[in-house]
C-alpha atoms as a printed R data frame, in Angstrom:
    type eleno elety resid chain resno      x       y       z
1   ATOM     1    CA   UNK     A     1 42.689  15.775 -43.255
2   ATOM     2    CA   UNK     A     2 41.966  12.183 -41.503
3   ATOM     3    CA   UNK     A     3 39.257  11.966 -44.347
4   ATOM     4    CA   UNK     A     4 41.588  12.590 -46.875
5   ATOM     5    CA   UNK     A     5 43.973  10.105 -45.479
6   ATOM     6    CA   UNK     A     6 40.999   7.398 -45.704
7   ATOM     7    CA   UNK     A     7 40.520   8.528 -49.317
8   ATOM     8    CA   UNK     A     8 36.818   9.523 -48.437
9   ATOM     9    CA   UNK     A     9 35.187  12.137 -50.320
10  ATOM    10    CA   UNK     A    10 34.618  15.889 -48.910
11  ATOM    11    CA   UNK     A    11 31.828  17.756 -48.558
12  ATOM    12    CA   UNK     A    12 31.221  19.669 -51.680
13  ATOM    13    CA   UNK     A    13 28.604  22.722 -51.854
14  ATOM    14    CA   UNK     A    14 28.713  24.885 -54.795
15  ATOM    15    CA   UNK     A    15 31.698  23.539 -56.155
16  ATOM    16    CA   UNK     A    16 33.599  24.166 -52.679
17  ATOM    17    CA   UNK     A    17 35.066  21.899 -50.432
18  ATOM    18    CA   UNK     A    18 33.882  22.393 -46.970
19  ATOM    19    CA   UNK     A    19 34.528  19.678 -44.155
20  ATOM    20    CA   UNK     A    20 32.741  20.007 -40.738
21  ATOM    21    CA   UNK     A    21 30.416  18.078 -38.329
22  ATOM    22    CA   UNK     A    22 27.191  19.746 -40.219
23  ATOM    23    CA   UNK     A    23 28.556  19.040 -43.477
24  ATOM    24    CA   UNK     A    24 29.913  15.454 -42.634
25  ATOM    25    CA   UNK     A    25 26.268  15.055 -41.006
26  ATOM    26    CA   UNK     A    26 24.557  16.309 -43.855
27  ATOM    27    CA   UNK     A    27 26.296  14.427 -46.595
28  ATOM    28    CA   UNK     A    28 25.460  11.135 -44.453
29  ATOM    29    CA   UNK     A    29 22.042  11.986 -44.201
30  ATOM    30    CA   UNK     A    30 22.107  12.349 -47.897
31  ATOM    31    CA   UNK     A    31 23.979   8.873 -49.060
32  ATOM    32    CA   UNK     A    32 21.288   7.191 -46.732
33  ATOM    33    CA   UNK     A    33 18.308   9.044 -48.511
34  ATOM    34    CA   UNK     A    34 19.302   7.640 -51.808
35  ATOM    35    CA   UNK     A    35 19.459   4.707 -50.995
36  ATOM    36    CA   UNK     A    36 16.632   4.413 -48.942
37  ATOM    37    CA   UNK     A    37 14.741   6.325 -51.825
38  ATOM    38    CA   UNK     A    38 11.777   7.126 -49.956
39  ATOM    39    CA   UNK     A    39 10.690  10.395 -48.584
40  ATOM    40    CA   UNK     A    40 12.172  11.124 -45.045
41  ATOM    41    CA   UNK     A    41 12.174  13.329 -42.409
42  ATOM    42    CA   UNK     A    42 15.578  15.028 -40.968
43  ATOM    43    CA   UNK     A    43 15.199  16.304 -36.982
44  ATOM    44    CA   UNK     A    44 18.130  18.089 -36.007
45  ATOM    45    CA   UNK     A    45 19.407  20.058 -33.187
46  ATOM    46    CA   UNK     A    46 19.983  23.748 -33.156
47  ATOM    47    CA   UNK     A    47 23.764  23.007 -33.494
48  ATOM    48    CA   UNK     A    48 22.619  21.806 -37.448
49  ATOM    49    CA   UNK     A    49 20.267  25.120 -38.018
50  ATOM    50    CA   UNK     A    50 23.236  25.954 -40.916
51  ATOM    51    CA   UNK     A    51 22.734  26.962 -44.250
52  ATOM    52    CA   UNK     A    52 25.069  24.025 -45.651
53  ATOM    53    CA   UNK     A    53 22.463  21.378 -43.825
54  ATOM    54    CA   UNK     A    54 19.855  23.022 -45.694
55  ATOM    55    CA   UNK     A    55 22.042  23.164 -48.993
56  ATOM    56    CA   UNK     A    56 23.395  20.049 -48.795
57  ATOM    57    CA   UNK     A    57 20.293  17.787 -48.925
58  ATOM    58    CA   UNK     A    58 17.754  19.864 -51.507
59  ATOM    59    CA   UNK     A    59 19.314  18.330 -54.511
60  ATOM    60    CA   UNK     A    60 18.487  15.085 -52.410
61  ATOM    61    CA   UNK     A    61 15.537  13.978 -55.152
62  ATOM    62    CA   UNK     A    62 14.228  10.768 -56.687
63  ATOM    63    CA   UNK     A    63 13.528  10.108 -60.440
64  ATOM    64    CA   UNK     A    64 10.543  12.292 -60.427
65  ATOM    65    CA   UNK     A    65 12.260  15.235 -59.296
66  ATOM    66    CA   UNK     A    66 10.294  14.751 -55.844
67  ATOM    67    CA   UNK     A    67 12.603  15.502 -52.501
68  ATOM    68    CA   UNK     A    68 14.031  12.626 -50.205
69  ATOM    69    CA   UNK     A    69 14.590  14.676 -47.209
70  ATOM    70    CA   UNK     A    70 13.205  17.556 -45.186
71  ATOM    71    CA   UNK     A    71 15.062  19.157 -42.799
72  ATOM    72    CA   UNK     A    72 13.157  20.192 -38.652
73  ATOM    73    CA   UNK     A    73 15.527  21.572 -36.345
74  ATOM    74    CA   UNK     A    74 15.466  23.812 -33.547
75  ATOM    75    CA   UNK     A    75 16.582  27.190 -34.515
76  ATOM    76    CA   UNK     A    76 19.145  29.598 -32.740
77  ATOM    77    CA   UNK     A    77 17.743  32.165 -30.695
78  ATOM    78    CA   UNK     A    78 19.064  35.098 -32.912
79  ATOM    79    CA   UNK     A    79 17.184  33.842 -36.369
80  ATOM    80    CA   UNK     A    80 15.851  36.416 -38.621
81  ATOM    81    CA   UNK     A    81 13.761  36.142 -41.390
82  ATOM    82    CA   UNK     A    82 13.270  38.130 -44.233
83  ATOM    83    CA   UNK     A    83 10.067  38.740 -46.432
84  ATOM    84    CA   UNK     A    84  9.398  39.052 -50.112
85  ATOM    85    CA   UNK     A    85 11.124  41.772 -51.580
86  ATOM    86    CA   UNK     A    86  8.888  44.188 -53.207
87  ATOM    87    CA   UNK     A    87  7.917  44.088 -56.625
88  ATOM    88    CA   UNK     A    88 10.396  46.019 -59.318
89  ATOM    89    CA   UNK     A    89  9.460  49.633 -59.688
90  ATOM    90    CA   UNK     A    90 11.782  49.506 -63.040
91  ATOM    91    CA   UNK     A    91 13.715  52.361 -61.762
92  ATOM    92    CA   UNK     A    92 17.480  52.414 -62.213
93  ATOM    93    CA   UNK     A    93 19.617  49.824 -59.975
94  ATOM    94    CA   UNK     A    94 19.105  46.176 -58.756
95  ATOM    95    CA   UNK     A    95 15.959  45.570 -57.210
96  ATOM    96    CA   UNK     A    96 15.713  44.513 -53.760
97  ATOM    97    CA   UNK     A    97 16.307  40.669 -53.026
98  ATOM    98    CA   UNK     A    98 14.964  40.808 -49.521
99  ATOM    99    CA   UNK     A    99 12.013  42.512 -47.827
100 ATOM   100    CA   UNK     A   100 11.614  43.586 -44.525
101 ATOM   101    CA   UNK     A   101 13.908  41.971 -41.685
102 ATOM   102    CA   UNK     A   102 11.608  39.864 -39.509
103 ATOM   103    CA   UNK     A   103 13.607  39.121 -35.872
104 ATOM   104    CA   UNK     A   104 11.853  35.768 -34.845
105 ATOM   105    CA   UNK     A   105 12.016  36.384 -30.747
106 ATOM   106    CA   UNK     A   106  9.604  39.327 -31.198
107 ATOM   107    CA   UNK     A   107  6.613  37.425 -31.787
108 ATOM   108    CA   UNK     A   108  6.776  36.164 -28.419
109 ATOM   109    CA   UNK     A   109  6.067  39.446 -27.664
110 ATOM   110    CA   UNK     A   110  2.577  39.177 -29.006
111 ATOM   111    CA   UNK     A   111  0.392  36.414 -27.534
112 ATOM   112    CA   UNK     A   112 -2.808  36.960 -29.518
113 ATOM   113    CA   UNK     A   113 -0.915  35.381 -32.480
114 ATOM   114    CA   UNK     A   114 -0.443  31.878 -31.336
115 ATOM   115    CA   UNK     A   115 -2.694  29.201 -31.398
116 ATOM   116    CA   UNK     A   116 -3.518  26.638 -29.062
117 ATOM   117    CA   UNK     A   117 -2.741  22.909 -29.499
118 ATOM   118    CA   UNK     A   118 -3.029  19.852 -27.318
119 ATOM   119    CA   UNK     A   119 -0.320  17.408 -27.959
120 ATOM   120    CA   UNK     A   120  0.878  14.176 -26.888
121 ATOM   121    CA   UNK     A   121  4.656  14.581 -25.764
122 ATOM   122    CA   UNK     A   122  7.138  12.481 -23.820
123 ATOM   123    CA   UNK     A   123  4.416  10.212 -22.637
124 ATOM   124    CA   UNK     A   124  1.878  12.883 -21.086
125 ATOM   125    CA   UNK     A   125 -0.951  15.459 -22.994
126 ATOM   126    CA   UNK     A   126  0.566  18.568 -22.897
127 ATOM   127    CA   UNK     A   127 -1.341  21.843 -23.598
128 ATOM   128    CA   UNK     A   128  0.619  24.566 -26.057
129 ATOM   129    CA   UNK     A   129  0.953  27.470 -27.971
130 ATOM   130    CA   UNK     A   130  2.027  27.971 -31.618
131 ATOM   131    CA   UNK     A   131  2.839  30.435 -33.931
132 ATOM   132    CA   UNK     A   132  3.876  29.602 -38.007
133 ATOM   133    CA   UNK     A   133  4.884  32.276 -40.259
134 ATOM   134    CA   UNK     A   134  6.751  31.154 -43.635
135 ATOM   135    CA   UNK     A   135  9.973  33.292 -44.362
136 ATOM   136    CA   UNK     A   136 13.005  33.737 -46.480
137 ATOM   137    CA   UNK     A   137 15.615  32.390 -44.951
138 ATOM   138    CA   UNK     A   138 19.158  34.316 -45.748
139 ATOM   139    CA   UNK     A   139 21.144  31.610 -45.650
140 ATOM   140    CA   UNK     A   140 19.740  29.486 -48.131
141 ATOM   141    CA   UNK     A   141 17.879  32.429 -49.663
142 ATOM   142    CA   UNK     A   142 14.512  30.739 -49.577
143 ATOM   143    CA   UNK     A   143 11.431  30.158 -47.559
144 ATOM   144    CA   UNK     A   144 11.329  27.853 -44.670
145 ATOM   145    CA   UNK     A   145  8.584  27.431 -42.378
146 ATOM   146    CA   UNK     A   146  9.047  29.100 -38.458
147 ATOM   147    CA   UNK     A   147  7.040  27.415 -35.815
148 ATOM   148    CA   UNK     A   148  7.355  29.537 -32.124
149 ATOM   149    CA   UNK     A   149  6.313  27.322 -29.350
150 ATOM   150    CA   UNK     A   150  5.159  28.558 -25.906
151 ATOM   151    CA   UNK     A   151  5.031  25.821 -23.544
152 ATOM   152    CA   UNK     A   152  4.255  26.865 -20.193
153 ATOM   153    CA   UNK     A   153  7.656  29.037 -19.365
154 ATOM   154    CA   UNK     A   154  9.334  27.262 -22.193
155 ATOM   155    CA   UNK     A   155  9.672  29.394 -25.638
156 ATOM   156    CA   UNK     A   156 11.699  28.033 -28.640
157 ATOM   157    CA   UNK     A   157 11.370  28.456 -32.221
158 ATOM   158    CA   UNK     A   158 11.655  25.435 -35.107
159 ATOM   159    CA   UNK     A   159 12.071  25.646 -38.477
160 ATOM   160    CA   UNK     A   160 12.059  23.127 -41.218
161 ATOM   161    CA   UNK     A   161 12.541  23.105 -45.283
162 ATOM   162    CA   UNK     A   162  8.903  21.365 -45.588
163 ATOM   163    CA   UNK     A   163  6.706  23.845 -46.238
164 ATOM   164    CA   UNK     A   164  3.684  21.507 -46.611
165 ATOM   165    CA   UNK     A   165  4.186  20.094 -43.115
166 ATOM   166    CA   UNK     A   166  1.900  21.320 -40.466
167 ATOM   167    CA   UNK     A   167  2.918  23.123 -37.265
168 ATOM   168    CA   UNK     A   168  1.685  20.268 -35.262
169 ATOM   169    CA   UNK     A   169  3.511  17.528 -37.156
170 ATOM   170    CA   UNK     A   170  6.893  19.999 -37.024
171 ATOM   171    CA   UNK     A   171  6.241  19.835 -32.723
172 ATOM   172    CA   UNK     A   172  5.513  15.826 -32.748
173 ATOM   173    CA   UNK     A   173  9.016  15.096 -34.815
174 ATOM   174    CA   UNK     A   174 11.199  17.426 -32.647
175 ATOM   175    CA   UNK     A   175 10.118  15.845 -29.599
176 ATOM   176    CA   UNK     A   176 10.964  12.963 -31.399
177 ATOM   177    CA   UNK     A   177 14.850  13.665 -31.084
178 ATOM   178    CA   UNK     A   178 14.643  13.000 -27.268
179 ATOM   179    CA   UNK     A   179 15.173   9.035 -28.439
180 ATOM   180    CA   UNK     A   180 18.023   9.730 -30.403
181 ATOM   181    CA   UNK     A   181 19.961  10.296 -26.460
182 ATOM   182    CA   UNK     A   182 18.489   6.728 -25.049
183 ATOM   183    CA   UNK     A   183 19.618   5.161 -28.516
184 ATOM   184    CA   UNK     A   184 23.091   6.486 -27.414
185 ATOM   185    CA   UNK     A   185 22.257   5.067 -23.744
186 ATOM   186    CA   UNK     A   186 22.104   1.769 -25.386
187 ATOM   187    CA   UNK     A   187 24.799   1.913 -27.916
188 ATOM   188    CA   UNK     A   188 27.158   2.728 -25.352
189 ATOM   189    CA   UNK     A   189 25.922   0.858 -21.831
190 ATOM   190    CA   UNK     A   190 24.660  -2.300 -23.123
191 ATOM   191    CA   UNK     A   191 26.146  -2.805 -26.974
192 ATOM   192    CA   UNK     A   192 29.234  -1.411 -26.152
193 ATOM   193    CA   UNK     A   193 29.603  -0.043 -29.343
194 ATOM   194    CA   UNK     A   194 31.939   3.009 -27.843
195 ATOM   195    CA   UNK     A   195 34.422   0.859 -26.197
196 ATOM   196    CA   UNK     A   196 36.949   0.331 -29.019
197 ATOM   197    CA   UNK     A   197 40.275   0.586 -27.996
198 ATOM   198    CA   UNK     A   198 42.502   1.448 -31.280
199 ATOM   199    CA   UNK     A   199 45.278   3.581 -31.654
200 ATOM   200    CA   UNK     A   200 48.536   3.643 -33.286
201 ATOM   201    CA   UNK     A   201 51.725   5.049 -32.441
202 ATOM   202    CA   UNK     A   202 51.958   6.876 -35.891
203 ATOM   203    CA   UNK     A   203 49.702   9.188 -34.844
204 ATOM   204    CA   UNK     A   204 51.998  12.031 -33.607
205 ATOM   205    CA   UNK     A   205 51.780  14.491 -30.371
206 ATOM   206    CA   UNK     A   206 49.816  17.554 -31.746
207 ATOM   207    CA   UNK     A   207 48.517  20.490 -29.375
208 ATOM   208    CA   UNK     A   208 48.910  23.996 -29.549
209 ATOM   209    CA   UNK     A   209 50.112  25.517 -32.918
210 ATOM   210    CA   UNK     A   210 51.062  21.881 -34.035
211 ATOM   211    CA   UNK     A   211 48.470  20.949 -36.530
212 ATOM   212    CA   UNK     A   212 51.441  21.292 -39.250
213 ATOM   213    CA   UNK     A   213 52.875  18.200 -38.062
214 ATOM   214    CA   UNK     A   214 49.786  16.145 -39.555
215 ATOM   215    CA   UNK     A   215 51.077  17.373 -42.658
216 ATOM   216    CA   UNK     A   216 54.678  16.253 -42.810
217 ATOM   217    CA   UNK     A   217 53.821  12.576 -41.689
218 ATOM   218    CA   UNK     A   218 55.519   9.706 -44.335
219 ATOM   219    CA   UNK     A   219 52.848   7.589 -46.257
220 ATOM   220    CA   UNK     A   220 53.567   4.919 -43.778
221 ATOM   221    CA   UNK     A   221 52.389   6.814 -40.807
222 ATOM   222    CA   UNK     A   222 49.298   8.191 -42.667
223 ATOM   223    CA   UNK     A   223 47.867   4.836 -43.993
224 ATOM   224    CA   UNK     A   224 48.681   3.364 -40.250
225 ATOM   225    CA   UNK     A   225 46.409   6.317 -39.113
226 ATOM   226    CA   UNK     A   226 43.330   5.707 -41.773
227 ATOM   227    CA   UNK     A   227 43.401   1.695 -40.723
228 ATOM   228    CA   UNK     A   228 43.003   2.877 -37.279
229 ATOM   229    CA   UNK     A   229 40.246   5.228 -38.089
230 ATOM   230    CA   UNK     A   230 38.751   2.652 -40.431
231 ATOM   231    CA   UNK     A   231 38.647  -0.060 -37.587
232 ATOM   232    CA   UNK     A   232 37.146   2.776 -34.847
233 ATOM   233    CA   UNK     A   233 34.206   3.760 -37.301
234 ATOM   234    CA   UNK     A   234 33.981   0.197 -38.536
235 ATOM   235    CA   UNK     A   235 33.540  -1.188 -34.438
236 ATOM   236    CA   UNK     A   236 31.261   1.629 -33.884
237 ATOM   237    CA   UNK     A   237 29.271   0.744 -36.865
238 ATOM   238    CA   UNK     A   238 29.092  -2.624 -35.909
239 ATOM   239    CA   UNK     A   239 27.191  -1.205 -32.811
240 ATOM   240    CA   UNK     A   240 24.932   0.609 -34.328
241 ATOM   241    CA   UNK     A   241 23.926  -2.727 -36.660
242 ATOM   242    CA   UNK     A   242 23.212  -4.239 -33.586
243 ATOM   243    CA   UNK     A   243 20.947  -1.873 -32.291
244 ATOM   244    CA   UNK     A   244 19.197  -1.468 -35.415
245 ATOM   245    CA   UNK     A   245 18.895  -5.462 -35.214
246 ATOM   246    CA   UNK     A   246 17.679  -5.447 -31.738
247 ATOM   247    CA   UNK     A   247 15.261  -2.891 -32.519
248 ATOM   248    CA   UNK     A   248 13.903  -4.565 -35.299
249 ATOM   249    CA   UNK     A   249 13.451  -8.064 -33.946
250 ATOM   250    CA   UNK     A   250 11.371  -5.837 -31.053
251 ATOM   251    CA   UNK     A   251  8.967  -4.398 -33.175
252 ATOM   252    CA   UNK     A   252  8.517  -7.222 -35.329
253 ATOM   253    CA   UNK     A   253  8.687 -10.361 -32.910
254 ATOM   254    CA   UNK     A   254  7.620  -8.587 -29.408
255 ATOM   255    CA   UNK     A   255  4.939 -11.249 -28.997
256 ATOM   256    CA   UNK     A   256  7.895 -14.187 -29.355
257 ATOM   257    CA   UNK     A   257 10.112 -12.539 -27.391
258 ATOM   258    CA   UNK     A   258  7.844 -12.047 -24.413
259 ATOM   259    CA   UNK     A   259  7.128 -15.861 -24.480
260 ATOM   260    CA   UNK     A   260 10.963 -16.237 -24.225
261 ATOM   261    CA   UNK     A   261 11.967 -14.005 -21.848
262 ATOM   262    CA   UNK     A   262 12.994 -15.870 -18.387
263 ATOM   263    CA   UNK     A   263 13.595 -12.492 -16.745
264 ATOM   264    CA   UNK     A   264 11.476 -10.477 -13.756
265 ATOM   265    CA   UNK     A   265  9.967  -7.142 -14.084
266 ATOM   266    CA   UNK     A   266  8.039  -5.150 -11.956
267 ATOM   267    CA   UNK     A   267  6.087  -2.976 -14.064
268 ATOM   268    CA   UNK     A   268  5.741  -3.571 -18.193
269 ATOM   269    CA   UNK     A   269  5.964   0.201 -19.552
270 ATOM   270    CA   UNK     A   270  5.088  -0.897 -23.537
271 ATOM   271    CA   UNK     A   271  4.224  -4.415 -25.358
272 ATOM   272    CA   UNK     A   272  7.749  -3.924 -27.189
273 ATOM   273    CA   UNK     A   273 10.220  -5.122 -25.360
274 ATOM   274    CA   UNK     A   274 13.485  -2.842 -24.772
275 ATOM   275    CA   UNK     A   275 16.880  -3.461 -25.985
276 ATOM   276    CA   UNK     A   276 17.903  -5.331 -23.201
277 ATOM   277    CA   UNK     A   277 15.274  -7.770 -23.037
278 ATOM   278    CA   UNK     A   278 15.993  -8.551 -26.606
279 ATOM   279    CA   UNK     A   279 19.613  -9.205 -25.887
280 ATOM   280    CA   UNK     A   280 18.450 -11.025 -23.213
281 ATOM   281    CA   UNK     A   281 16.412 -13.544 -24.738
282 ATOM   282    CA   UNK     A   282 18.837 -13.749 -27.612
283 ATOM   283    CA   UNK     A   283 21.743 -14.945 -25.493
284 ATOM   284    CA   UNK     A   284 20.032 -17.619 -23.742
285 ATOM   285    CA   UNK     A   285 18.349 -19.361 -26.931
286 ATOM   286    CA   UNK     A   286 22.432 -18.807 -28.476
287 ATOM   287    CA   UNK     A   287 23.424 -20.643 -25.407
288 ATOM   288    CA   UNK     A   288 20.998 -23.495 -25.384
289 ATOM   289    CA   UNK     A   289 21.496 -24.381 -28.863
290 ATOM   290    CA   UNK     A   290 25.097 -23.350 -29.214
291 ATOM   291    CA   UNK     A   291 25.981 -26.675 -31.076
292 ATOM   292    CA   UNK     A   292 23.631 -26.447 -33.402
293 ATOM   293    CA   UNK     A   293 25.047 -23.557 -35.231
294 ATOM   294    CA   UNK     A   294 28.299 -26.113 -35.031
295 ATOM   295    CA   UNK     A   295 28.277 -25.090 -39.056
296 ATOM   296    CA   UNK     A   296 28.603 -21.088 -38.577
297 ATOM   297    CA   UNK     A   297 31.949 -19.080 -38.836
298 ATOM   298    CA   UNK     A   298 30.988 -17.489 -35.231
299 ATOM   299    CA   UNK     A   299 30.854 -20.922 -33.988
300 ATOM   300    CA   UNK     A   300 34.522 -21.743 -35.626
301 ATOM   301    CA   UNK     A   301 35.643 -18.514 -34.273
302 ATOM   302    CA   UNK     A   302 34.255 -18.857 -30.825
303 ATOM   303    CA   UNK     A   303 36.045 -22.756 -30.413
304 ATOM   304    CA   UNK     A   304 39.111 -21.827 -32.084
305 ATOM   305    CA   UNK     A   305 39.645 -18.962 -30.057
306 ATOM   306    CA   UNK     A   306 38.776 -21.225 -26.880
307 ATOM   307    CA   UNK     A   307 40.985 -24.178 -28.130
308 ATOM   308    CA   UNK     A   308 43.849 -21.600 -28.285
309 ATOM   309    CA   UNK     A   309 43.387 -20.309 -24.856
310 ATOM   310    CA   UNK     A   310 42.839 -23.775 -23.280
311 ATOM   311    CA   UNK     A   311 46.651 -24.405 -25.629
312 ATOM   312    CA   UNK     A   312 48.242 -21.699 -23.813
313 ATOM   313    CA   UNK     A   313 46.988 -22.379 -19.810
314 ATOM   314    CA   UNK     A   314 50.077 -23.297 -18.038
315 ATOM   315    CA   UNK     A   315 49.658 -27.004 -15.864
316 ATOM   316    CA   UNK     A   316 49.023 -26.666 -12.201
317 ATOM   317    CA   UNK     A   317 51.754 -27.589  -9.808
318 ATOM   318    CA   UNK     A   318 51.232 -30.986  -8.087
């Protein structure tokens, strides 16, 4: 509904509108393949092991017909695959479109399967055990590949649209999505980018068995609502530019920004500087040559909005 108030467009598979998180997620994840146009990888959670993920972004292709974007995510604990169905006997009645019902969680059951892999994960060698089998997946009524992964007491089961990738590879990238919680850490603690503080009285008092009041708001009240959501996603966007910034000036300037950086640490984890010491350094070369950039809009916007508050200070009392 708050979409539709923004005039954004809906999640559409097979010709059906269908707005959630997943699909929201997915259709994101899609825009930003095509434009990107090169091959990527999707890691999701287990909360995004849906057939509309899957759906959603394998008509994600480039000119050649070659897909954007494969899909690893962790998969719920009740999966089932299914295997080929068996070839037509050309008796009377539709042939079978699924094979035998595979339950996942039973492998685990049967050790001599897996194989063993040494990996390097979170920062330390870790020793495992793996298990890939390729089946049909219901929802999306083809194959994916299943990869069941014993480590230590640990056992968890991935699954991904890719079946080219390896087992390995499908263990490396999920243990990838760790980062995705410290980019939050930093989006939040030191960009800030969750502290927006919109909101509009237009917005009225739902709760229990009051959604229909959403729907009997004026025009007024519902375009006040979309420029309040516009201005919440646009701040938050605005955060995660300059993260993406921060990160990128890391990784390509680290050795600059070491020679820069005025600050004290104890130990040095990594070569590329965090976040933080990229801010860091950042702020105290803006300071130092603040009226240089006397030609920028930020530097009319910072003096105007000090010349304003200097207007308004009331004179002390002799």
């Amino acid at each position: 509904m708050l979409r539709e108030y923004q005039n954004k467009p809906l999640p559409v598979i097979d010709g059906e509108e269908k707005t959630s998180v997943t699909t929201l997620m997915a259709a994101l994840a899609a825009n930003t393949a095509r434009c990107v146009v090169q091959q990527s990888l999707l890691v999701l959670d287990a909360y995004y092991a849906v057939g509309p993920v899957f759906s959603m972004l394998r008509p994600v292709v480039d000119d050649r017909g070659r897909r954007l974007l494969h899909v690893v995510t962790r998969a719920k604990d009740n999966v089932v695959g299914y295997k080929e169905p068996p070839p037509k006997t050309g008796r009377r009645g539709a042939p079978c479109k699924y094979g035998e019902k595979v339950k996942l969680t039973h492998f685990f059951e049967d050790q001599d399967r897996f194989k063993k892999a040494v990996l390097d994960i979170y920062q330390e060698r870790k020793n495992l055990l793996f298990y890939s089998v390729d089946l049909v997946w219901k929802p999306i009524m083809e194959k994916v590949r299943f990869v069941l992964v014993m480590d230590g007491d640990d056992r968890f089961i991935l699954m991904g649209s890719d079946l080219s990738l390896s087992p390995e590879d499908m263990i490396m990238a999920y243990s990838y999505r760790f980062k995705i919680e410290v980019c939050f850490k930093v989006m939040k603690h030191l960009i800030g980018a969750f502290f927006y503080h919109f909101w509009t009285s237009a917005w009225p008092k739902t709760g229990k068995n009051k959604e229909d009041l959403l729907f009997s708001l004026n025009d007024n009240d519902k375009q006040r609502i979309a420029r309040t959501a516009d201005a919440i996603e646009g701040f938050v966007n605005f955060g995660c530019i300059a993260t993406g910034l921060l990160q990128i000036l890391a990784l390509n300037h680290h050795q600059k920004i070491w020679q820069s950086y005025k600050g004290w640490l104890r130990t040095t984890s990594s070569f590329i500087p965090s976040e933080e010491i990229v801010k860091s350094v950042l702020q105290e070369e803006y300071f130092h040559n603040f009226h240089a950039f006397n030609d920028s809009a930020i530097y009319r916007i910072i003096m105007s909005k000090s010349r304003k508050n200097h207007d308004n200070q009331l004179p002390l009392a002799a």
